[in-house]
C-alpha positions in Angstrom: 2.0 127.3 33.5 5.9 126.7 33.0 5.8 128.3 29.5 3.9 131.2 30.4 6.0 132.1 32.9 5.0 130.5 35.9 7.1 129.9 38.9 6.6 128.0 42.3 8.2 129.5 45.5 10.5 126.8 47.1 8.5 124.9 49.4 10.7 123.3 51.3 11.8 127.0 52.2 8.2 128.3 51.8 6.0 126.2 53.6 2.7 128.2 52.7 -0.5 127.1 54.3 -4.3 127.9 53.0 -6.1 128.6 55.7 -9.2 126.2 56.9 -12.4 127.6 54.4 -14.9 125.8 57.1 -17.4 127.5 58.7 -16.6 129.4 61.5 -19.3 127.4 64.0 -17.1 124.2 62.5 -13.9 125.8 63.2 -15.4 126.9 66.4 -15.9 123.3 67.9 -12.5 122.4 66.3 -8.7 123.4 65.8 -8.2 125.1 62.2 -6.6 122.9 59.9 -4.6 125.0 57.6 -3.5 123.1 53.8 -0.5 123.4 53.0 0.2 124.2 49.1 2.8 125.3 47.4 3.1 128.7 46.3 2.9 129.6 42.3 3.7 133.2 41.0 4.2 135.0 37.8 6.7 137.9 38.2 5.7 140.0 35.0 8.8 141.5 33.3 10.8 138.8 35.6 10.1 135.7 34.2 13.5 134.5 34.0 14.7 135.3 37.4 15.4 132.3 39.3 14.7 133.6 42.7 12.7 135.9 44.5 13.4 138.9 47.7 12.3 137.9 50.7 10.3 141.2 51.1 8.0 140.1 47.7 7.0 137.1 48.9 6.2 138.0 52.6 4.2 140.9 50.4 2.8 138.0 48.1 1.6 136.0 51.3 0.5 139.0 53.0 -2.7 140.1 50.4 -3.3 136.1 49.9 -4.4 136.6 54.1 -5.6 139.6 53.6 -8.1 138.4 51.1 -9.0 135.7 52.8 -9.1 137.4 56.4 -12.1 138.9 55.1 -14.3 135.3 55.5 -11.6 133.7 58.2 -12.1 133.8 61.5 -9.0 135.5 63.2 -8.5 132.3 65.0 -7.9 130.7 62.0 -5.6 133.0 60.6 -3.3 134.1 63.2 -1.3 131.4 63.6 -0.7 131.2 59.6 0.6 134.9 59.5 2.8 134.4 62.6 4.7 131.0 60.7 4.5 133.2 57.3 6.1 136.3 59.3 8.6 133.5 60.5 9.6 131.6 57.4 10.1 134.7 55.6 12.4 136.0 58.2 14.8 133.3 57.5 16.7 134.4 54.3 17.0 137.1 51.6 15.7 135.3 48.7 13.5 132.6 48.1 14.4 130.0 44.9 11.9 129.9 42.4 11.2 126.3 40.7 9.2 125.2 37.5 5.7 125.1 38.8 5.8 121.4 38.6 8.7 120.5 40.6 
């Protein structure tokens, strides 16, 4: 991934979460348990850029839930975009790391 251009978003400044794929009965009769993953991006034309606005990645974040808000439950969601909307809030710019840091 590194040689094609592949970066990972900071975790430790970007603590992404995937939200929990379960059924939503399952969800239902528990709490959602998001999975936390790092998250790997490919910035055509801006491979070598060793950090990424703020705005971007909230954007990036924002289809990721978009596309899966469309089989989540809103239960299971919610709480994922309100941390996203937080931890993006925090700075500017996001560090980008090889995607196997």
């Amino acid at each position: 991934y590194e040689r094609a251009g592949f970066r990972a978003i900071d975790p430790a400044a970007a603590p992404y979460a995937q939200p929990d794929f379960r059924t939503p009965a399952a969800i239902a009769h528990d709490a959602p348990r998001a999975l936390a993953l790092a998250l790997v991006v490919r910035r055509v034309g801006r491979e070598a850029e060793t950090s990424m606005p703020a705005a971007d990645v909230s954007a990036v974040v924002d289809a990721l839930y978009t596309v899966y808000g469309v089989h989540v439950p809103d239960a299971a969601m919610a709480p994922l975009r309100a941390a996203a909307a937080a931890w993006t809030s925090r700075r500017a710019r996001f560090r980008l790391l090889p995607p196997t840091a």
